[in-house]
N, C-alpha and C positions, 0 to 999 in steps of 0.2 A: 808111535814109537815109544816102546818103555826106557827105566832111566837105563839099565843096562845095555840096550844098543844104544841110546845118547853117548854116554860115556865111554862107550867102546874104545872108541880114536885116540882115547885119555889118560887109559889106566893100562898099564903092566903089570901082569898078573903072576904072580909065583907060580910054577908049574903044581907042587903042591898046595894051591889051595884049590878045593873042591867045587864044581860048579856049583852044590847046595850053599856055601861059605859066600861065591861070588854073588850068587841069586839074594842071601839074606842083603851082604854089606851093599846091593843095589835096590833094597826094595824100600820103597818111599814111605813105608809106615815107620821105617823104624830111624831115619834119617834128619828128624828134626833137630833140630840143636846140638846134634851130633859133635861136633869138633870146634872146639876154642884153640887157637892159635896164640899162646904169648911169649914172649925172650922169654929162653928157660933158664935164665936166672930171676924168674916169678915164677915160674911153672909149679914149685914146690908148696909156694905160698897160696897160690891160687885155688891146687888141691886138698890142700888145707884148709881154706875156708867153705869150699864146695860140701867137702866131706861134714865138716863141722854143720852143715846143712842138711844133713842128711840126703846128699847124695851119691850115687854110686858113679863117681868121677875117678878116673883112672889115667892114666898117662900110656897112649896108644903108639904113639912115633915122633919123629922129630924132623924139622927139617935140614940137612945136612950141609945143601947148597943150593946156589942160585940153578932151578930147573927150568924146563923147556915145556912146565906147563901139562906135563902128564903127573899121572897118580903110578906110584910103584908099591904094590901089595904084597908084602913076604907072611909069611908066617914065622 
């Protein structure tokens, strides 16, 4: 089983985003260290010091409220 049908059951997919979009954000090379999680009353600080790092850290989504454990991908 690839990570794509693992995750299947999990993730809610915008209708516009493209298979090749889902195919990348599911494919395991590119997924390591992927996503930090902090109150985003740090979130600004945290990209701040990443960047100052030189890395290409960016601020993806947020979480809104308590879920039920699925992923929701909009574009």
């Amino acid at each position: 089983m690839n990570n794509q049908e693992y995750f299947a059951s999990h993730t809610d997919w915008a209708e516009e985003i493209s298979d090749i979009d889902q195919l990348l954000l599911n494919d395991a090379q590119t997924s390591g260290g992927l996503l930090i999680a902090v109150p985003e009353s740090e979130a600004a600080q945290l990209l701040a010091t990443l960047k100052t790092n030189h890395s290409d850290a960016a601020i993806v989504g947020r979480i809104t409220e308590k879920g039920t454990g699925r992923v929701k991908v909009e574009k």
